[in-house]
C-alpha positions as CSV (number, residue, x, y, z in Angstrom):
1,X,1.9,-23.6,-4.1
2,X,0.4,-21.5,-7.1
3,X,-2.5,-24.2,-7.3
4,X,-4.4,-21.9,-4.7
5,X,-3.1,-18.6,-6.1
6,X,-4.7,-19.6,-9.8
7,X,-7.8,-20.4,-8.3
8,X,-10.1,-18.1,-9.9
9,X,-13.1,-17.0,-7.1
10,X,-16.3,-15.0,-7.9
11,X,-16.3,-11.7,-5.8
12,X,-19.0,-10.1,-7.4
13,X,-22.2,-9.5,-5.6
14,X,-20.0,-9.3,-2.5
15,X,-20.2,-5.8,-1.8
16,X,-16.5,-5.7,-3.2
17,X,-15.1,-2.5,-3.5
18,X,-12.9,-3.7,-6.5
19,X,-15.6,-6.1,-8.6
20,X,-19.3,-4.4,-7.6
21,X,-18.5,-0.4,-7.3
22,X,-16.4,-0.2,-10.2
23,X,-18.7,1.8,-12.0
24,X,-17.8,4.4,-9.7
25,X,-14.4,5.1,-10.6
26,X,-14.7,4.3,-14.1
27,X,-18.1,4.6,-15.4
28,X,-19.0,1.4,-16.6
29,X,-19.8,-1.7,-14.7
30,X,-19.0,-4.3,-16.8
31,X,-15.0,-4.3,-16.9
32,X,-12.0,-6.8,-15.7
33,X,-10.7,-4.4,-12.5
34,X,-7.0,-3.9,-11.6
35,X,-7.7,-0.9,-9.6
36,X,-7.7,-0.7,-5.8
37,X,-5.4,-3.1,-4.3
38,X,-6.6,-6.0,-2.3
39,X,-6.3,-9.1,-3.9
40,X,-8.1,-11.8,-5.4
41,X,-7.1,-14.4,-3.3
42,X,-8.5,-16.4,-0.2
43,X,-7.2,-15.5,3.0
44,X,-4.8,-18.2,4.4
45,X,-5.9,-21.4,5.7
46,X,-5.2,-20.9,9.2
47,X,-6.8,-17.4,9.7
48,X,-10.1,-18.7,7.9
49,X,-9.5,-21.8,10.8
50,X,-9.6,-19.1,13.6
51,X,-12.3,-16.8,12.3
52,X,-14.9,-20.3,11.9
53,X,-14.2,-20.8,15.2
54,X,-15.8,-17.6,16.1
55,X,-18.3,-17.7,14.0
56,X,-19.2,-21.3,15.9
57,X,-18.8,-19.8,19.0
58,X,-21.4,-17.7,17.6
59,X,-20.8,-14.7,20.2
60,X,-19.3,-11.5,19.2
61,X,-19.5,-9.1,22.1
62,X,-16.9,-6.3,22.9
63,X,-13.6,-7.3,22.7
64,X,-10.1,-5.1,23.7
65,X,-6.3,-5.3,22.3
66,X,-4.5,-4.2,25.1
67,X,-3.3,-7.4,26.3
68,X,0.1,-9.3,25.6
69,X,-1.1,-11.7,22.5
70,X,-2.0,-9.1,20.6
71,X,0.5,-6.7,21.0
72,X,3.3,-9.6,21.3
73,X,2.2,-11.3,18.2
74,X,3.4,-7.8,16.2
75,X,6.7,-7.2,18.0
76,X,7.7,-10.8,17.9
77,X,6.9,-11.1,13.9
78,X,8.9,-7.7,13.7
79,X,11.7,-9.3,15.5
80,X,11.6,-12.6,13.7
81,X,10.8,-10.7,9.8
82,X,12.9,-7.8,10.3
83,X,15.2,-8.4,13.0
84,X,13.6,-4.7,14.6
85,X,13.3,-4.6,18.0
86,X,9.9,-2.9,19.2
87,X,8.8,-3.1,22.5
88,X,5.2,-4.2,23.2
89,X,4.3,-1.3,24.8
90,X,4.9,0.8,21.2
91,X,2.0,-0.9,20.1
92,X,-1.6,0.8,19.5
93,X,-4.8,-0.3,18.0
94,X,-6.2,1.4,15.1
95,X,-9.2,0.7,13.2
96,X,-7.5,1.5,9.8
97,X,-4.0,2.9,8.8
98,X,-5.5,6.1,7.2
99,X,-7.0,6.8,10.1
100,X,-4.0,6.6,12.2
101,X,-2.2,9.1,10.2
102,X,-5.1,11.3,10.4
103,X,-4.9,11.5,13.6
104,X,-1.5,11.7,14.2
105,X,-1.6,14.7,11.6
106,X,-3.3,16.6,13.9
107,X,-1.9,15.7,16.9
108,X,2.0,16.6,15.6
109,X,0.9,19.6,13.8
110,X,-1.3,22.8,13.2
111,X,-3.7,23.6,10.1
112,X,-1.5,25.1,7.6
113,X,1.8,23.2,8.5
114,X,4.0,21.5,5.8
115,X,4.0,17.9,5.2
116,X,6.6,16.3,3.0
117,X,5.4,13.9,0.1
118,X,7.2,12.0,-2.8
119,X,5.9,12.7,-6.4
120,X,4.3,9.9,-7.4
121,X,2.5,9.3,-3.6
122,X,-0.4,6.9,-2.6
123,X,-3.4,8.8,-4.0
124,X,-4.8,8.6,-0.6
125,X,-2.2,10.9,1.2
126,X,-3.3,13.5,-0.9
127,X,-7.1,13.2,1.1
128,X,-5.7,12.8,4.4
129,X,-3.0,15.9,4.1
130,X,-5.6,18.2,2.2
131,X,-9.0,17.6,4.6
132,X,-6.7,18.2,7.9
133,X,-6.1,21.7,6.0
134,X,-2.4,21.1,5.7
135,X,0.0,22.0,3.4
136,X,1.7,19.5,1.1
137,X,5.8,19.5,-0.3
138,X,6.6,17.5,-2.7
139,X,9.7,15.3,-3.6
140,X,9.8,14.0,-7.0
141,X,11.0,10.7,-7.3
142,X,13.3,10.5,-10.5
143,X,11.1,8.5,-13.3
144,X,14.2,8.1,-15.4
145,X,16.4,5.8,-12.7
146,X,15.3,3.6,-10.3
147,X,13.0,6.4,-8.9
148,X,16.1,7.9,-6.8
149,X,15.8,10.8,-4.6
150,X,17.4,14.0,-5.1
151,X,18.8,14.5,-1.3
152,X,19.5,18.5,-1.6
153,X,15.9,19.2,-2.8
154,X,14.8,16.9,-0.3
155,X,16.3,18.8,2.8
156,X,15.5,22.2,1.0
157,X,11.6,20.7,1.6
158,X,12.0,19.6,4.9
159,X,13.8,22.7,6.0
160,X,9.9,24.0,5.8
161,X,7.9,20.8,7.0
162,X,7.0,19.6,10.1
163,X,6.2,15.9,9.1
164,X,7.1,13.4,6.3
165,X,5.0,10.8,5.2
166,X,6.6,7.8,3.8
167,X,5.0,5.3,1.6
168,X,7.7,2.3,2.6
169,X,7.9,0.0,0.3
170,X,6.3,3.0,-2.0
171,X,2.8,2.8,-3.7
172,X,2.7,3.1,-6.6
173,X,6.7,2.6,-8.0
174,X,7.3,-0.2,-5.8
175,X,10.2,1.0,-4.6
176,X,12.3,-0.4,-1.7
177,X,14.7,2.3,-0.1
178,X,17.8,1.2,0.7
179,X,20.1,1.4,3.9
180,X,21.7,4.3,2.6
181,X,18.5,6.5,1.5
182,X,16.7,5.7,4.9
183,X,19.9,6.7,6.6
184,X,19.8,10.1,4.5
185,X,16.1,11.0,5.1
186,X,16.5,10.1,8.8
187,X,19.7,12.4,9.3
188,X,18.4,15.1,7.3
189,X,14.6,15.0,9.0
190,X,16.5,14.8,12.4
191,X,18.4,17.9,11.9
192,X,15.5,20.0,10.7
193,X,12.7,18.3,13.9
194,X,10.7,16.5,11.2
195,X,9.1,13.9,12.4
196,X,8.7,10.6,10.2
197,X,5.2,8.6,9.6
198,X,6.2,5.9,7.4
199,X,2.9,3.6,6.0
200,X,4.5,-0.1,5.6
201,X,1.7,-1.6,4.7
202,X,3.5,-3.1,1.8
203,X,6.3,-4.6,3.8
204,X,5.3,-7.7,3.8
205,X,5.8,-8.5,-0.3
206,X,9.5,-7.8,-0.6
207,X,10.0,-9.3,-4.1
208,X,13.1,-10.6,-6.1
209,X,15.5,-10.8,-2.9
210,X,15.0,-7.3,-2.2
211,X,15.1,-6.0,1.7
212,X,13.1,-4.1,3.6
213,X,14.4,-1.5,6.1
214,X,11.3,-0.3,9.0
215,X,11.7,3.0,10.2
216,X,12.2,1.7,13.3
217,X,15.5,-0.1,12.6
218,X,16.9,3.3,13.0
219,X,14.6,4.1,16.7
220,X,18.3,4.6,18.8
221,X,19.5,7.8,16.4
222,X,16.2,9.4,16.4
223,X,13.0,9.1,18.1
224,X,10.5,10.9,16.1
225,X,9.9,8.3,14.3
226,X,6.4,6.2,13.3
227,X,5.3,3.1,11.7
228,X,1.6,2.9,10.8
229,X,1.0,-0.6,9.7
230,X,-2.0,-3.8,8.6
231,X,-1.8,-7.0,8.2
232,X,-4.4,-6.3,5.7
233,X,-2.8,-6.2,2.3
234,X,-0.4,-9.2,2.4
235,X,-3.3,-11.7,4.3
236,X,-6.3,-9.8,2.0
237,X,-8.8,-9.3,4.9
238,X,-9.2,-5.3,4.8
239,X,-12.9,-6.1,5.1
240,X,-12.7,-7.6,8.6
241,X,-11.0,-4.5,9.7
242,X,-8.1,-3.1,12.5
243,X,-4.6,-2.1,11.7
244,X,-2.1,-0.5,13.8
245,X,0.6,1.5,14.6
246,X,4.0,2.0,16.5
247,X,4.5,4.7,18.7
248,X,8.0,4.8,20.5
249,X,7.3,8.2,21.5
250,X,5.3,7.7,25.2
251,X,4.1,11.0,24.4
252,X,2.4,11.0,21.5
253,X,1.2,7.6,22.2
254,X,-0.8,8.8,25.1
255,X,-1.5,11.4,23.0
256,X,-3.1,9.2,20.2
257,X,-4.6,6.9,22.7
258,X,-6.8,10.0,24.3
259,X,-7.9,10.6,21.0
260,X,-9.0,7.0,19.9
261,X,-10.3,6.2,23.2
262,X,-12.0,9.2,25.0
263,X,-12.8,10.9,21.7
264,X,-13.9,8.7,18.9
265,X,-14.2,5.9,21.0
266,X,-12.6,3.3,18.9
267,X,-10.9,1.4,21.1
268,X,-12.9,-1.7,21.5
269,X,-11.9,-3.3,17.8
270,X,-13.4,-6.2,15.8
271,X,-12.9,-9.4,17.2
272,X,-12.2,-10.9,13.3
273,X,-9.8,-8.6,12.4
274,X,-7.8,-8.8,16.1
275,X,-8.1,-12.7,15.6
276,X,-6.9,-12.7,12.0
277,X,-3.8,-10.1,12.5
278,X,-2.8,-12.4,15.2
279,X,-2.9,-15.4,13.4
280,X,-1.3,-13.8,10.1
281,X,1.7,-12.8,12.3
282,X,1.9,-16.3,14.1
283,X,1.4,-18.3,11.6
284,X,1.4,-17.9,8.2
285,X,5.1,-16.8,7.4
286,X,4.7,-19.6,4.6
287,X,1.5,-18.3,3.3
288,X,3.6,-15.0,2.7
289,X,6.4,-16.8,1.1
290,X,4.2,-18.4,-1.5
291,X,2.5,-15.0,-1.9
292,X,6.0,-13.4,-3.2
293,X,7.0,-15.8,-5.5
294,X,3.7,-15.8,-6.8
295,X,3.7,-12.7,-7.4
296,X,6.9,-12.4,-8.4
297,X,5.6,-14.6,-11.3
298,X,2.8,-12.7,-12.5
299,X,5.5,-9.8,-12.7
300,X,8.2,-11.8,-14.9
301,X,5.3,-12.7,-16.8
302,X,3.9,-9.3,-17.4
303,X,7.9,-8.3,-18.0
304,X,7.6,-10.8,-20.7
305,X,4.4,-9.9,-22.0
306,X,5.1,-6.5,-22.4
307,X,8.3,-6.6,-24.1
308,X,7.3,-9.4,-27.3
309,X,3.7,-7.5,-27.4
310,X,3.7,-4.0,-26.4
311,X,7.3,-2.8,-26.4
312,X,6.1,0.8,-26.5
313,X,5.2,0.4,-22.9
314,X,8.6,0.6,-20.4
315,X,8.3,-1.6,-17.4
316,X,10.5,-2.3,-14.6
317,X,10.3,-5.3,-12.1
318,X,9.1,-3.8,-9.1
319,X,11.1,-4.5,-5.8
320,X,8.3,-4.7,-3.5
321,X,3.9,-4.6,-3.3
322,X,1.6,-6.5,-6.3
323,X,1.2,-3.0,-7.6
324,X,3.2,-3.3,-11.3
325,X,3.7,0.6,-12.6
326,X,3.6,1.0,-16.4
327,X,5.0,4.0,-17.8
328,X,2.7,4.5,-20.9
329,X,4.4,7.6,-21.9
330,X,6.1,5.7,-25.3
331,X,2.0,5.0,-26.7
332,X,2.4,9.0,-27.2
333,X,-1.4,9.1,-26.2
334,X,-3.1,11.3,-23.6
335,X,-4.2,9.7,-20.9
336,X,-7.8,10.9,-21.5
337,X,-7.6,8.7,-24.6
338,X,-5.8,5.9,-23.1
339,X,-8.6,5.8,-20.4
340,X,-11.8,5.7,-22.5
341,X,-10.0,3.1,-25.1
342,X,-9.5,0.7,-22.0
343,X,-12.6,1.3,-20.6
344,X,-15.0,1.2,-23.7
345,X,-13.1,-1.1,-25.9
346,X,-10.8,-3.4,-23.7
347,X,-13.2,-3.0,-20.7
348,X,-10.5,-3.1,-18.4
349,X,-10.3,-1.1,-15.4
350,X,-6.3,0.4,-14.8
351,X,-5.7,3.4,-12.6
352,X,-4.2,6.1,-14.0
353,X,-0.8,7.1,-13.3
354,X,-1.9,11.3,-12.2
355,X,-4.5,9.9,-9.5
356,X,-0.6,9.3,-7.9
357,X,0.8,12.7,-8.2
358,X,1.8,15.4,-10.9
359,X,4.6,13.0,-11.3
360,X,2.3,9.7,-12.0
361,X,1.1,11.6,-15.3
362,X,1.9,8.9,-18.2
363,X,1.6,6.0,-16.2
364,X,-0.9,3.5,-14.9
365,X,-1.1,1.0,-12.3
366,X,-2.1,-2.3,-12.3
367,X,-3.1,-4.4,-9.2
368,X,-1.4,-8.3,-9.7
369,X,-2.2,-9.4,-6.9
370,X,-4.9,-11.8,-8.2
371,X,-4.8,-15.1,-10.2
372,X,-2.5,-15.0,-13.9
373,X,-5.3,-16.3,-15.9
374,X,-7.2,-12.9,-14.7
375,X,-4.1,-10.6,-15.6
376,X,-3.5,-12.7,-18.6
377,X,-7.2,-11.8,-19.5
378,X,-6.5,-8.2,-18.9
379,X,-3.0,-8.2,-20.5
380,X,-5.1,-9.3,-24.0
381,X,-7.8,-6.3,-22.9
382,X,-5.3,-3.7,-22.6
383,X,-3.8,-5.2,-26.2
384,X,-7.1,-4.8,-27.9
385,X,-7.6,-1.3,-26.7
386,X,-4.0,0.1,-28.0
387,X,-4.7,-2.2,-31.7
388,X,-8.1,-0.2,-31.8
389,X,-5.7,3.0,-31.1
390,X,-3.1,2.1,-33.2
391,X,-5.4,1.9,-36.3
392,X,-4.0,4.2,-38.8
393,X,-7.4,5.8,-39.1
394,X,-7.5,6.8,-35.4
395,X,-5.7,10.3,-35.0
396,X,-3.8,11.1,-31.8
């Protein structure tokens, strides 16, 4: 199993947004990146199979998702992952999940409206909220537990929102909600007409016998409910494009479908992608297997790691995503500091934790998804940077 997952593969000069546009982000060129998160590895066997069979077929016209093997291949692997019953005709193409919620942003609500956020929040809701001119509330997530969720705040914020956006499993803690908090945020979103728009992009890389609850396990108590969702993270072809989301609402549906079709005229979707999601869905429920308990490894390791060689930094086990979410705070270094030590001296790219949210301040995130002999290699960068910092001639 791990014999492909350590398999160390060159991705610069590939137009990677991770390896060649580093620089970008961090100013230099020339570091180890852990930033964005796609992975390192190679797409599974059987959806690089499919995609050389189009590429010998050699013919790549227009191509359309509206028919039953496309939309079947999602609500059967929801029925068979999750034991979630969604109905085919739920199903609607989208070219990327950020652009679903964009859209779906404007559709549910007007400029200035509220939208309810956690504190830490995937850095990209911040865009998506802020460029549709809405407002943003914001949970925060308790740092001290196991990020729990203060429910009376909560409803106090969704009293003035019209939508929540949920990060399920949640980038960048790597949280899994349980039964009981999805039941909560439901009921109290319910009561107050707040439609839900939950981003389980994530879903598929439940780690350390966690579960995974979709939204739309809870479809029969409330039907303002979403899932915008890829096969793109767990199956690492973001590049090849398509993602899509899960509309029980006929409304809105037709709603969403007018705008992608007879506005920005992206319904006719790549052929790889379409091909790829289907095949990730149909069959490589062992690829994903592997893929967790790989992971799950280079997160004991980094546990490990941590605690014999940098005890200052607190870590949890995540429950869910190859995101691992290092509270830094204990270093008692700002994160401007932190930052140009990694950068210039480890040369090792880590997000920072207040690209996430107010709440992200004194963390950073590191992407694991990629072979250990690479996060090994950054584990001793990040080392190096805090021995330069720890000098006793270096002052705070």
């Amino acid at each position: 199993m791990s014999d492909n997952f350590d398999r160390i593969i060159e991705r610069k000069n590939t137009y990677s947004t991770q390896w060649d546009f580093i620089e970008d982000r961090f100013g230099r060129a020339d570091l180890l990146p852990f930033s964005i998160s796609d992975t390192d590895f190679q797409a599974p066997a059987a959806i690089l199979e499919e995609l050389r069979k189009l590429v010998d077929h050699g013919i790549f016209g227009y191509s359309r998702w509206n028919h039953d093997a496309f939309k079947h291949a999602i609500s059967s692997y929801y029925h068979r992952t999750h034991q979630t019953p969604v109905e085919s005709d739920w199903v609607v193409y989208s070219p990327s999940v950020l652009y679903s919620i964009s859209v779906l942003l404007r559709q549910l609500t007007q400029e200035q409206d509220t939208i309810l956020v956690f504190d830490p929040m995937y850095d990209a809701f911040i865009n998506v909220i802020e460029k549709n001119d809405r407002r943003m509330a914001t949970v925060p997530l308790d740092r001290e537990t196991n990020y729990e969720i203060d429910f009376a705040l909560f409803e106090e914020k969704a009293a003035l929102s019209q939508v929540f956006l949920l990060c399920s499993p949640h980038n960048p803690t790597g949280k899994v909600f349980s039964q009981q908090e999805m039941t909560e945020m439901i009921k109290i979103c319910q009561k107050h007409q707040v439609t839900i728009i939950s981003d389980e992009i994530h879903s598929d890389v439940i780690l350390f016998k966690n579960t995974h609850y979709p939204l739309l396990n809870w479809y029969n108590s409330c039907e303002n409910l979403i899932i915008v969702n890829s096969a793109s993270k767990t199956f690492n072809i973001p590049g090849l494009g398509g993602s899509y989301a899960l509309i029980p609402s006929k409304k809105v549906r037709d709603l969403f479908l007018l705008q992608t079709k007879e506005r920005d005229f992206v319904n006719s979707p790549s052929i790889m992608g379409m091909v790829a999601t289907m095949t990730a869905y149909n069959q490589c429920q062992d690829y994903t297997a592997s893929l967790v308990e790989y992971i799950e490894g280079n997160m004991s390791y980094l546990a490990n790691y941590l605690k014999e060689e940098l005890p200052e930094i607190a870590f949890r086990l995540p429950q869910s995503t190859y995101l691992a979410w290092l509270d830094v705070r204990g270093l008692g270094y700002s994160s401007e500091t932190l930052q140009k030590a990694l950068v210039n001296v480890g040369k090792v790219g880590i997000m920072r934790g207040e690209v996430y949210g107010e709440n992200g301040q004194g963390f950073l995130r590191m992407n694991l998804g990629c072979p250990r002999a690479k996060m090994i290699e950054g584990l001793e960068r990040m080392k190096q940077s805090l021995d330069y910092l720890k000098d006793e001639s270096y002052v705070k």
